[in-house]
Structures are given as C-alpha cells and as structure tokens.
PyMOL Python script that loads the backbone (N, CA, C, O; Angstrom):
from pymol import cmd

cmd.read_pdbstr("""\
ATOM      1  N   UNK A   1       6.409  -9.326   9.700  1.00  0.00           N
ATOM      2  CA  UNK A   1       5.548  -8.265  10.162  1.00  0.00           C
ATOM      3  C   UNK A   1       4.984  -7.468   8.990  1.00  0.00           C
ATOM      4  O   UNK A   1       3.850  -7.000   9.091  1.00  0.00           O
ATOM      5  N   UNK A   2       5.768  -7.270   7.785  1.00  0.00           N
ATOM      6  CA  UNK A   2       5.295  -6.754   6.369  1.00  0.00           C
ATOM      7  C   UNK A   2       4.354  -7.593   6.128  1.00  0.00           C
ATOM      8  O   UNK A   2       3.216  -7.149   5.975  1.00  0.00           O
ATOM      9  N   UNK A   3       4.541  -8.663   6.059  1.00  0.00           N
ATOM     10  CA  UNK A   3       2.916  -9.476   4.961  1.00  0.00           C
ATOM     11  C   UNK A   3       2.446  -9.665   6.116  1.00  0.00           C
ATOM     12  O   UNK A   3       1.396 -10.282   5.940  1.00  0.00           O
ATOM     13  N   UNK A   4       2.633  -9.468   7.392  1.00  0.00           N
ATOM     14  CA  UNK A   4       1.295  -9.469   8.404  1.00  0.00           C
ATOM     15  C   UNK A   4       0.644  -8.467   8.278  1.00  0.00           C
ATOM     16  O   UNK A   4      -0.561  -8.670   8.127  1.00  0.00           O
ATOM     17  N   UNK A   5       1.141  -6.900   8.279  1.00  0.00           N
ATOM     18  CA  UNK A   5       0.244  -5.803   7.993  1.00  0.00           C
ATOM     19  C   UNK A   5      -0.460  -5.587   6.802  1.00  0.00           C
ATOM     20  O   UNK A   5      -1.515  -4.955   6.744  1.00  0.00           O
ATOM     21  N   UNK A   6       0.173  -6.163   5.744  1.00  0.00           N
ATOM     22  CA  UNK A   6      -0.849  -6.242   4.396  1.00  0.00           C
ATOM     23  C   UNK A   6      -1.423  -7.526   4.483  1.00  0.00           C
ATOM     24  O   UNK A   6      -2.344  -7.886   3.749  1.00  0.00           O
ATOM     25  N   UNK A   7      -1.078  -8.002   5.072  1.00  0.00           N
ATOM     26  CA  UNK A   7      -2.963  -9.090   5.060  1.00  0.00           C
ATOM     27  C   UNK A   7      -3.652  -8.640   5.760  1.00  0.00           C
ATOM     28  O   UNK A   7      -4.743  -8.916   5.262  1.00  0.00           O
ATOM     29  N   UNK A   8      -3.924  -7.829   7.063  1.00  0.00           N
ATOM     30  CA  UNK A   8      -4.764  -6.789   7.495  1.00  0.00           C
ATOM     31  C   UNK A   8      -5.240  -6.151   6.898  1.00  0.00           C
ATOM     32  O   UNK A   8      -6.462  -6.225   6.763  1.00  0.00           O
ATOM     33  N   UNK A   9      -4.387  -5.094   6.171  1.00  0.00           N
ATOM     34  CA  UNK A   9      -5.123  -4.346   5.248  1.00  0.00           C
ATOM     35  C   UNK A   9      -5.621  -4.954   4.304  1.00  0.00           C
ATOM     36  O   UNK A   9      -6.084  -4.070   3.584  1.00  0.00           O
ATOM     37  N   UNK A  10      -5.851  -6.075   3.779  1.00  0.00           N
ATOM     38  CA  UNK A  10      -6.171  -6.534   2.915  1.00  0.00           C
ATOM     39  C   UNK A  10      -7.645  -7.263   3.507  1.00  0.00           C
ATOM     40  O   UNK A  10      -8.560  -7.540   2.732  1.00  0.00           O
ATOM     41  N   UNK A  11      -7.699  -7.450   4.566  1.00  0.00           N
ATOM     42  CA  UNK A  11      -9.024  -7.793   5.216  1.00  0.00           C
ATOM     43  C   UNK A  11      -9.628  -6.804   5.321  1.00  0.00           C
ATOM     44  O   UNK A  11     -10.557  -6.422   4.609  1.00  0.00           O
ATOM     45  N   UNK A  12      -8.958  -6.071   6.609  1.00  0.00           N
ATOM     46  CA  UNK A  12     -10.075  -4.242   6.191  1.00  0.00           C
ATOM     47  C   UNK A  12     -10.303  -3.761   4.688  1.00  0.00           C
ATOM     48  O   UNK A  12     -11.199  -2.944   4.471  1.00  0.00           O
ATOM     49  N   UNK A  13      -9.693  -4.137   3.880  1.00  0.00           N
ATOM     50  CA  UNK A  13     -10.418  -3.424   2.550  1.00  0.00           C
ATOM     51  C   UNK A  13     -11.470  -4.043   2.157  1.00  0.00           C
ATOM     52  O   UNK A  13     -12.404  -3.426   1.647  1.00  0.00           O
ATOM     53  N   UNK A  14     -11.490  -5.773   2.387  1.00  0.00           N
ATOM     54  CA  UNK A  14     -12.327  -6.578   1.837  1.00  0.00           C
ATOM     55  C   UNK A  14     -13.689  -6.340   2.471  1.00  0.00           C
ATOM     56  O   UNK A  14     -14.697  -6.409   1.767  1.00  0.00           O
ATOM     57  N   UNK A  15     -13.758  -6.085   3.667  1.00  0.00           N
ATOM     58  CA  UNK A  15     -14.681  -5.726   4.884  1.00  0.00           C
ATOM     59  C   UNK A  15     -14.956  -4.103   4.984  1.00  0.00           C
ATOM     60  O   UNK A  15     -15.480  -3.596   5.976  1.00  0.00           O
ATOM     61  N   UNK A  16     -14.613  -3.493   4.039  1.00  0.00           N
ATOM     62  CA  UNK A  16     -15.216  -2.508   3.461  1.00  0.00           C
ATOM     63  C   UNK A  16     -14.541  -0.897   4.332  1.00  0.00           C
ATOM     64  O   UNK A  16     -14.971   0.245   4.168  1.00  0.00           O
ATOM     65  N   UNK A  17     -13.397  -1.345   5.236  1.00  0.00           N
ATOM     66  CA  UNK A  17     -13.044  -0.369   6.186  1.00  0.00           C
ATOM     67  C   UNK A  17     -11.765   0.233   5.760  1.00  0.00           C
ATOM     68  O   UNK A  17     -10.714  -0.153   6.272  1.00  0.00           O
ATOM     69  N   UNK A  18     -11.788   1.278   4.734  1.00  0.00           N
ATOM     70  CA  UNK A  18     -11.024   1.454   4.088  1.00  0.00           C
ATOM     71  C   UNK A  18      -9.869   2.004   5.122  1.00  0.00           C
ATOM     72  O   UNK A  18      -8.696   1.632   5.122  1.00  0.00           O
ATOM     73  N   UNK A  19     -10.414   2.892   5.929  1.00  0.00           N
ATOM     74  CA  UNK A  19      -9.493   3.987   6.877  1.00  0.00           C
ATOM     75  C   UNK A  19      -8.174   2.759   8.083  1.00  0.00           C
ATOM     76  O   UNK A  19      -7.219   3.060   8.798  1.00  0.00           O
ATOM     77  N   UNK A  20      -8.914   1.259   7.700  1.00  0.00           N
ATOM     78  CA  UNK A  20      -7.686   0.605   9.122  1.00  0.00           C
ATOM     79  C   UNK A  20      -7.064   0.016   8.003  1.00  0.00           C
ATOM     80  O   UNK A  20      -5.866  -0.211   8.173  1.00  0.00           O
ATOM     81  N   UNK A  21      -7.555  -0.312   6.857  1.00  0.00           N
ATOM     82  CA  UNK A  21      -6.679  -0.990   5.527  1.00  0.00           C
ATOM     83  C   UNK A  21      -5.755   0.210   5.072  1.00  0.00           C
ATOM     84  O   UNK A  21      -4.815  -0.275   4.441  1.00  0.00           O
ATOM     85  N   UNK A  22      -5.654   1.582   5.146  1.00  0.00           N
ATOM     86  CA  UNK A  22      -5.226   2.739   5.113  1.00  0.00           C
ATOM     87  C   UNK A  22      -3.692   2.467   5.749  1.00  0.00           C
ATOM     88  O   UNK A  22      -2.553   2.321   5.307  1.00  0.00           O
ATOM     89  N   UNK A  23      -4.539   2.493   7.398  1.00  0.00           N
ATOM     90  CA  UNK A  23      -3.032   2.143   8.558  1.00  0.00           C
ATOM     91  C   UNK A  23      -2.497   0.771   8.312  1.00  0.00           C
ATOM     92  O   UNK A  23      -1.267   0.728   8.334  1.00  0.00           O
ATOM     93  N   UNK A  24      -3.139  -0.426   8.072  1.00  0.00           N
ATOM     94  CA  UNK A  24      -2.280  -1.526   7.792  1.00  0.00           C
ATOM     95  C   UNK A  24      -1.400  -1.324   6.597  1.00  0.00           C
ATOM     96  O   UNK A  24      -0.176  -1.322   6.728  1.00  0.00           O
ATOM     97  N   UNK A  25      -1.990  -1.149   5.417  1.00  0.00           N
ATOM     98  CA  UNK A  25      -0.993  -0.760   4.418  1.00  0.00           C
ATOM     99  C   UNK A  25       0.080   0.125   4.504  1.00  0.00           C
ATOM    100  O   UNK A  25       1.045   0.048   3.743  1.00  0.00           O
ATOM    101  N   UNK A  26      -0.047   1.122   5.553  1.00  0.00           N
ATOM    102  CA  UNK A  26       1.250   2.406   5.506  1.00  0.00           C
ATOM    103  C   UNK A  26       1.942   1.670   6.489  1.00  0.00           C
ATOM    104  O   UNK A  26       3.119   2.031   6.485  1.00  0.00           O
ATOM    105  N   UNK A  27       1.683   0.622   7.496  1.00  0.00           N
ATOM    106  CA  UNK A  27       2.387   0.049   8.138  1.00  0.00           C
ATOM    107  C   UNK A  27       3.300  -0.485   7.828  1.00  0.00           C
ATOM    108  O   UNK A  27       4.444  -0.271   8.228  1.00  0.00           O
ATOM    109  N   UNK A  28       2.789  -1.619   6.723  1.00  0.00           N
ATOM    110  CA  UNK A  28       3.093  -2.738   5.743  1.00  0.00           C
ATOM    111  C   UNK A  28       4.497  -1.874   4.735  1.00  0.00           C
ATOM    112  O   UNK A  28       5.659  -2.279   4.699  1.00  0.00           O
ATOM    113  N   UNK A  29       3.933  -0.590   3.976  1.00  0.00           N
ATOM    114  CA  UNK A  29       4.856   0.010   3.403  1.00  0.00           C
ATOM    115  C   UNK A  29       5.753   0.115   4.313  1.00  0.00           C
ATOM    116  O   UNK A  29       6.394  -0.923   4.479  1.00  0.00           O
ATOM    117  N   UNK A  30       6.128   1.256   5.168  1.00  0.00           N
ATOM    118  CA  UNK A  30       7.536   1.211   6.224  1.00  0.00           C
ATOM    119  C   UNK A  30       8.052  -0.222   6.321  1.00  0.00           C
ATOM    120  O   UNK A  30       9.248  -0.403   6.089  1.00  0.00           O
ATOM    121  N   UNK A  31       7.536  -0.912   6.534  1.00  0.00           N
ATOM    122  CA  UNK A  31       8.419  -2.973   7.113  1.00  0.00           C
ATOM    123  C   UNK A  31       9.057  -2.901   5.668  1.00  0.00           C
ATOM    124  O   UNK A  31      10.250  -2.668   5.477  1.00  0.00           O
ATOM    125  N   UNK A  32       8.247  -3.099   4.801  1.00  0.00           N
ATOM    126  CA  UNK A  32       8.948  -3.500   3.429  1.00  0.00           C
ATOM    127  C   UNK A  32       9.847  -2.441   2.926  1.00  0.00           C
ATOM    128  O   UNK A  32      10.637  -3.045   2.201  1.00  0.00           O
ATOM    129  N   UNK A  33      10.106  -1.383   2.922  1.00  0.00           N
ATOM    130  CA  UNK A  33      11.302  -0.566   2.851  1.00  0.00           C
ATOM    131  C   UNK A  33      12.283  -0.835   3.693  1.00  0.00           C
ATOM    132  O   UNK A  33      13.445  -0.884   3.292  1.00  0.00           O
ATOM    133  N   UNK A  34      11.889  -1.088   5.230  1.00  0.00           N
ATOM    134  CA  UNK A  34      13.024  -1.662   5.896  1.00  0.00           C
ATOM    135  C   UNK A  34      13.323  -2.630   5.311  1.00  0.00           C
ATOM    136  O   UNK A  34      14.428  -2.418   4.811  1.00  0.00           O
ATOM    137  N   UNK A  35      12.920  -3.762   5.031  1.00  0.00           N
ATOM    138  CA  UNK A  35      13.375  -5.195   4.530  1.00  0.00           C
ATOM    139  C   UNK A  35      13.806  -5.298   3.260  1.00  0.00           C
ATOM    140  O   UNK A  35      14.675  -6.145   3.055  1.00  0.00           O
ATOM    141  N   UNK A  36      13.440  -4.687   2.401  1.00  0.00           N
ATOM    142  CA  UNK A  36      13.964  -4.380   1.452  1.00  0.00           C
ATOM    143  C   UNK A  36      13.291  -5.517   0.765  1.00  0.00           C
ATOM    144  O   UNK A  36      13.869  -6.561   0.462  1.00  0.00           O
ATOM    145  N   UNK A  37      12.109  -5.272   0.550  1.00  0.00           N
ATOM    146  CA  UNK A  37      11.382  -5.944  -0.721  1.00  0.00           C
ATOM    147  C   UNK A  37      10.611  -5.840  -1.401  1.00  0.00           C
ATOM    148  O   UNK A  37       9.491  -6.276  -1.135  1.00  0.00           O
ATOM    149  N   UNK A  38      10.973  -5.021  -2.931  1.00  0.00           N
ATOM    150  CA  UNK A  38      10.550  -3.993  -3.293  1.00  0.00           C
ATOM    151  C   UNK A  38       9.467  -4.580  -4.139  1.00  0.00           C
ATOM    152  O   UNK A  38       8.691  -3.705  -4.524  1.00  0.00           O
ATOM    153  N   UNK A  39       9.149  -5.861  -4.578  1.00  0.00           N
ATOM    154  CA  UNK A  39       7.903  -6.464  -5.673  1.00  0.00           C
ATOM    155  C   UNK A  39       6.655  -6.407  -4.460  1.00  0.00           C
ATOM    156  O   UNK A  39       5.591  -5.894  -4.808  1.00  0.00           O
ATOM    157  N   UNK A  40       6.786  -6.967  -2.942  1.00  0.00           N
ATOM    158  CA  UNK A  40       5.530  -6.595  -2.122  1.00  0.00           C
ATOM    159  C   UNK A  40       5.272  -5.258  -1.625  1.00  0.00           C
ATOM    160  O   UNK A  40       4.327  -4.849  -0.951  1.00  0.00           O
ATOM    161  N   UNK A  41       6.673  -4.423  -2.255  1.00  0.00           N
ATOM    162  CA  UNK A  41       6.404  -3.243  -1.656  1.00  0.00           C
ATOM    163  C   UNK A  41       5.683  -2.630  -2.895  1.00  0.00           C
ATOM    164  O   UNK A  41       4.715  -1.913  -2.644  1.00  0.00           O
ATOM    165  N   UNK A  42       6.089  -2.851  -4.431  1.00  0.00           N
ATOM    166  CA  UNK A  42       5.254  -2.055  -5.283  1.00  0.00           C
ATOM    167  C   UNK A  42       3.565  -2.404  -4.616  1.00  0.00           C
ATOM    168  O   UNK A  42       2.845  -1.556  -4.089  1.00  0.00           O
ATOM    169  N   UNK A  43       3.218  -3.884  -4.821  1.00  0.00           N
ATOM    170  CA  UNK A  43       1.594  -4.179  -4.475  1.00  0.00           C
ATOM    171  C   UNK A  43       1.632  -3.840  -3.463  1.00  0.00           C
ATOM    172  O   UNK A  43       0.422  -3.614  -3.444  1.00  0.00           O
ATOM    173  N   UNK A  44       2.012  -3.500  -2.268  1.00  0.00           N
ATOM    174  CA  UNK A  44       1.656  -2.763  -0.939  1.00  0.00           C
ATOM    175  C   UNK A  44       1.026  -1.217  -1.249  1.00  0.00           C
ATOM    176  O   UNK A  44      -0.055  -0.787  -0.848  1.00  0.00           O
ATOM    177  N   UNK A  45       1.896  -0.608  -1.971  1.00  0.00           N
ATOM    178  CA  UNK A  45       2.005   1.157  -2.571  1.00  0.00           C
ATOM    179  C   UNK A  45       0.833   1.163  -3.456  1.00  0.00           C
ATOM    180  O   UNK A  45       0.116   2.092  -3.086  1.00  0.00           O
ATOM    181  N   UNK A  46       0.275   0.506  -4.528  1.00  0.00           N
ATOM    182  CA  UNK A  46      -1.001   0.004  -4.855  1.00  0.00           C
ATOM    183  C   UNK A  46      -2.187   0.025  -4.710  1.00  0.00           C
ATOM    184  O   UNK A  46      -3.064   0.500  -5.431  1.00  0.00           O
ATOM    185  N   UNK A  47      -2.273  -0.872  -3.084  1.00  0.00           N
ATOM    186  CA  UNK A  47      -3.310  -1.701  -2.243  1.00  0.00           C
ATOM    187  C   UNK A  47      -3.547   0.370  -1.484  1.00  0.00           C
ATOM    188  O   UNK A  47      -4.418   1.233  -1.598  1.00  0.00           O
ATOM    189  N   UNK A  48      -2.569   0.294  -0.971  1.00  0.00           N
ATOM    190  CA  UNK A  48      -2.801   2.133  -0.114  1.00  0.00           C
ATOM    191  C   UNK A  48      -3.544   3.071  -1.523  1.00  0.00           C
ATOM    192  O   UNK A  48      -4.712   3.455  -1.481  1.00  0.00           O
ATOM    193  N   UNK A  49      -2.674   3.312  -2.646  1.00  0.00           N
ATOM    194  CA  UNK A  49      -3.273   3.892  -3.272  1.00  0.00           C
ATOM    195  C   UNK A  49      -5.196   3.425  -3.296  1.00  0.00           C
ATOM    196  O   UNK A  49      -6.227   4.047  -3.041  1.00  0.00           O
ATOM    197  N   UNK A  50      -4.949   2.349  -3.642  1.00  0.00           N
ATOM    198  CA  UNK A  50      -6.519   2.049  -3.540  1.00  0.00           C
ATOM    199  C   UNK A  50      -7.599   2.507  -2.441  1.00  0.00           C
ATOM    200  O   UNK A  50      -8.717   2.964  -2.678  1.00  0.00           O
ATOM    201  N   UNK A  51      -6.848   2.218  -0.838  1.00  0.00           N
ATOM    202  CA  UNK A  51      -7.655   2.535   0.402  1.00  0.00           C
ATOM    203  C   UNK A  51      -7.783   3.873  -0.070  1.00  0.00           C
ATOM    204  O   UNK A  51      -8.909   4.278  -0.358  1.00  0.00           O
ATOM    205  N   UNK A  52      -6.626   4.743  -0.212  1.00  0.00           N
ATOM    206  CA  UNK A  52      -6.826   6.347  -0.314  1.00  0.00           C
ATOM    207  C   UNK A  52      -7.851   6.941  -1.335  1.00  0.00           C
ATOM    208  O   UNK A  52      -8.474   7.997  -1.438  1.00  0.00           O
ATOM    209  N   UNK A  53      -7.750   5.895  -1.969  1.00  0.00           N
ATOM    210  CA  UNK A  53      -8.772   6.255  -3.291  1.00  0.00           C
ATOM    211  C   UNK A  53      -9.944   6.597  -2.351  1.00  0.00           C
ATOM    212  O   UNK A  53     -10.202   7.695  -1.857  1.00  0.00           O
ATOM    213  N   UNK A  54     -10.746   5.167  -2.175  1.00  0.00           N
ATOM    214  CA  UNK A  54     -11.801   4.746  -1.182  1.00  0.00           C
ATOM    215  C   UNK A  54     -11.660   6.047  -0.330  1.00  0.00           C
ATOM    216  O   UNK A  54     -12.686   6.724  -0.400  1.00  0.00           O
ATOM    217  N   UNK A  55     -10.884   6.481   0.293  1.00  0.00           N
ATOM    218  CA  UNK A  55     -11.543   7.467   1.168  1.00  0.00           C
ATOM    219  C   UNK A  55     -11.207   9.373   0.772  1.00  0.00           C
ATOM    220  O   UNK A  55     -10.907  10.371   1.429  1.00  0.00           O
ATOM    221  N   UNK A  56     -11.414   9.124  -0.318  1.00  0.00           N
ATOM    222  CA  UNK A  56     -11.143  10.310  -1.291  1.00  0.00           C
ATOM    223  C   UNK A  56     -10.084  11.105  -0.932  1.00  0.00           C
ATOM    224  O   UNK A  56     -10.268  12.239  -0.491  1.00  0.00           O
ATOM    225  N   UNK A  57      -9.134  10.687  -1.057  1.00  0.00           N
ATOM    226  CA  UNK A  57      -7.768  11.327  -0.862  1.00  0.00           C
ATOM    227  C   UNK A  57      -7.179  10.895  -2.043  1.00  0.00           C
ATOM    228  O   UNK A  57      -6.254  10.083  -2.059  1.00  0.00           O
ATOM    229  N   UNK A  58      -7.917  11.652  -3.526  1.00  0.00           N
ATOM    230  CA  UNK A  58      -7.188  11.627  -4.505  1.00  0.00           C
ATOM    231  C   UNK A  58      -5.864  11.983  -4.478  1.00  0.00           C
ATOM    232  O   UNK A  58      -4.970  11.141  -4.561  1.00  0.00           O
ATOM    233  N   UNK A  59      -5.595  13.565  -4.332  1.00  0.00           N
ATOM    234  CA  UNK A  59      -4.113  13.662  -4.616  1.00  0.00           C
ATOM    235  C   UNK A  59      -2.763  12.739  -3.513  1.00  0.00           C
ATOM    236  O   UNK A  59      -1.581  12.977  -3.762  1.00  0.00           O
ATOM    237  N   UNK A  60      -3.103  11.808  -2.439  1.00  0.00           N
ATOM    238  CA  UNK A  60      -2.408  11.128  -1.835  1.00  0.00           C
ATOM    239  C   UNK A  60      -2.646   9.732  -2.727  1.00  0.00           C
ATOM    240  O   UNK A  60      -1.634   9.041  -2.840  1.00  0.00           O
ATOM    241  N   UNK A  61      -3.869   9.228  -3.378  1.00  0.00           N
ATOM    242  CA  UNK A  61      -3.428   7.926  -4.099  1.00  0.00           C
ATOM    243  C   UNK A  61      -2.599   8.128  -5.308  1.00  0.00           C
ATOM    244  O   UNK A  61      -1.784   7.432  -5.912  1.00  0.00           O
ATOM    245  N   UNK A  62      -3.160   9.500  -5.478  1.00  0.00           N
ATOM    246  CA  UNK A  62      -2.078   9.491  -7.022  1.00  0.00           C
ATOM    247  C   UNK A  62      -0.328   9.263  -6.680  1.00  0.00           C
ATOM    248  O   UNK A  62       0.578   8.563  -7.131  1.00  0.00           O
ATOM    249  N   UNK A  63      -0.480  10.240  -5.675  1.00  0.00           N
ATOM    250  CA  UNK A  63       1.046   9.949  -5.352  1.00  0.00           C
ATOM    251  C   UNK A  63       1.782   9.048  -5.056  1.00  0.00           C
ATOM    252  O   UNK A  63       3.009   9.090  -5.157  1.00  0.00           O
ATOM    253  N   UNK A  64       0.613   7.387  -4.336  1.00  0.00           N
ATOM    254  CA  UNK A  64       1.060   6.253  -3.736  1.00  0.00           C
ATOM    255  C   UNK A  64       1.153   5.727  -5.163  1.00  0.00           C
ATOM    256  O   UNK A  64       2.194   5.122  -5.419  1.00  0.00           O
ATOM    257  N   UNK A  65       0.173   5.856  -6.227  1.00  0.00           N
ATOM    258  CA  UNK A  65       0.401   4.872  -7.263  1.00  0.00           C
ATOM    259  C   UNK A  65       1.821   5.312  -8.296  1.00  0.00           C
ATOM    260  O   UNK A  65       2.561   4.588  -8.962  1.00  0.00           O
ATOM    261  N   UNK A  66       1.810   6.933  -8.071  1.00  0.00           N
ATOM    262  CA  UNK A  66       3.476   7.121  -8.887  1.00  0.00           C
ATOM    263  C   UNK A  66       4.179   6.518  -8.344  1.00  0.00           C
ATOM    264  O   UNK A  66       5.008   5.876  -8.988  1.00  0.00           O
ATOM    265  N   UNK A  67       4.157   6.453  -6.822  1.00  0.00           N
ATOM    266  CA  UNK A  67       5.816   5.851  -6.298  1.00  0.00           C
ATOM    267  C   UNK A  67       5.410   4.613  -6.854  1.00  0.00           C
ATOM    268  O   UNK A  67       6.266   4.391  -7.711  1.00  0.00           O
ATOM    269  N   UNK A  68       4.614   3.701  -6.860  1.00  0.00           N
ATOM    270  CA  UNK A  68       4.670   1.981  -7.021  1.00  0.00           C
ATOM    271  C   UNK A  68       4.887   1.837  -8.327  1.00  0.00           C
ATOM    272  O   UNK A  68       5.603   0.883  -8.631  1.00  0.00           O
ATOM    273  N   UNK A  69       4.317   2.767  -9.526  1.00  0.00           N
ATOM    274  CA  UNK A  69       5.294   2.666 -11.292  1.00  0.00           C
ATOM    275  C   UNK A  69       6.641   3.132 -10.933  1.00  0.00           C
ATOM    276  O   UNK A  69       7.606   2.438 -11.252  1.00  0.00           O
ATOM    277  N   UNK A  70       6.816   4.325 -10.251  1.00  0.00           N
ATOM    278  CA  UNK A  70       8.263   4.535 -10.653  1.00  0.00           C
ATOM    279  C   UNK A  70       9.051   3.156  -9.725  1.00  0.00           C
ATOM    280  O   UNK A  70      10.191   2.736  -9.927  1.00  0.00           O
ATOM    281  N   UNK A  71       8.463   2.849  -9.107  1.00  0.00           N
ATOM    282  CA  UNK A  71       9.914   1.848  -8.066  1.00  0.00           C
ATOM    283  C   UNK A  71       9.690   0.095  -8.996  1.00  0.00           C
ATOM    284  O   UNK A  71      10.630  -0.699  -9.029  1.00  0.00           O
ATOM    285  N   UNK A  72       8.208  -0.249  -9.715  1.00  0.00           N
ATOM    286  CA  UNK A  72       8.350  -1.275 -10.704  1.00  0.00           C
ATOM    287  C   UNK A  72       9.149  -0.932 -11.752  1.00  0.00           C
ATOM    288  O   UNK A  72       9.964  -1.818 -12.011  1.00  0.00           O
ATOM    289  N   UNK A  73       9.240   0.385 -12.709  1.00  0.00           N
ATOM    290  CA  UNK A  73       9.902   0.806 -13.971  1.00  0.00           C
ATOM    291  C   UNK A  73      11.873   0.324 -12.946  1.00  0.00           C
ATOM    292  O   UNK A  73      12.797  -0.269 -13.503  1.00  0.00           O
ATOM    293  N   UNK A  74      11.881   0.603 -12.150  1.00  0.00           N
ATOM    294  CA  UNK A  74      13.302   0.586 -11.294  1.00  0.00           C
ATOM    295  C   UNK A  74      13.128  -0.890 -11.199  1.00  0.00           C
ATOM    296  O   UNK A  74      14.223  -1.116 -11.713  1.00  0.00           O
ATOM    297  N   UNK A  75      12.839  -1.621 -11.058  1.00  0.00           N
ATOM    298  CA  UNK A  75      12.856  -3.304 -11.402  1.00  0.00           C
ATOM    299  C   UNK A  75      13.465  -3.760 -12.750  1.00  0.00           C
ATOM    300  O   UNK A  75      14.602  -4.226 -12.812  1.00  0.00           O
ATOM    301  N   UNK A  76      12.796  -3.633 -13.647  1.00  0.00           N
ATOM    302  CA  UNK A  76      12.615  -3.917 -14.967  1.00  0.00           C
ATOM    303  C   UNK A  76      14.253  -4.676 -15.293  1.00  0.00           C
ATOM    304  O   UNK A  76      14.527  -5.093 -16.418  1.00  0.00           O
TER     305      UNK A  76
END
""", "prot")
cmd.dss("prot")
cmd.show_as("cartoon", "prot")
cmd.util.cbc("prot")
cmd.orient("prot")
C-alpha cells in the first residue's frame, strides 16, 4: 500500500497536480513508517517536500526535506 501511494503521487506530480501527489505522498509517508522502511521513506519525505514546494508551502517542504537528511544521516 506504501509504493502504491507513491506511485500515485508520483503520477499526480508528473501530470502536473501537485495538491493529490501532496495526499498520495503523506499517505505513502504514514505506510512506510508503519512498515518500517526507512530508504522509501527518505525518497517518499523528498517527493512531498517537492509537491509542497509546487504548491508554495515553503516552510512545510523545508521541514519534509529536514526530516528526509536527518532520517538518511541516521542510515549511514
């Protein structure tokens, strides 16, 4: 159900609809915290930062793209 909601969002972004690539991606984030898989969850946290970008919600992408460095630097 995680890489089903980010391939959604990953279509709505491609198709230019940032606001349902928005909800697929925050979807996508929650599954992958449940599941616990944190390399599709950094590019999930990413892909949102990006939609949020797109729909000018700077200070919410900044915040999606800190969590996705700080939880890759927590990989390493």
């Amino acid at each position: 159900q995680a890489a089903a909601s980010s391939a959604a969002g990953w279509v709505a972004a491609a198709s230019g609809d940032a606001d349902l690539a928005r909800r697929h991606f925050e979807d996508a984030v929650d599954r992958f915290l449940r599941c616990g898989a944190p390399f599709e969850l950094v590019k999930t946290r990413v892909a949102l930062a990006r939609a949020l970008g797109s729909l000018e919600r700077v200070a919410d992408a900044a915040a999606e793209a800190r969590r996705a460095l700080d939880l890759l630097s927590e990989l390493k």
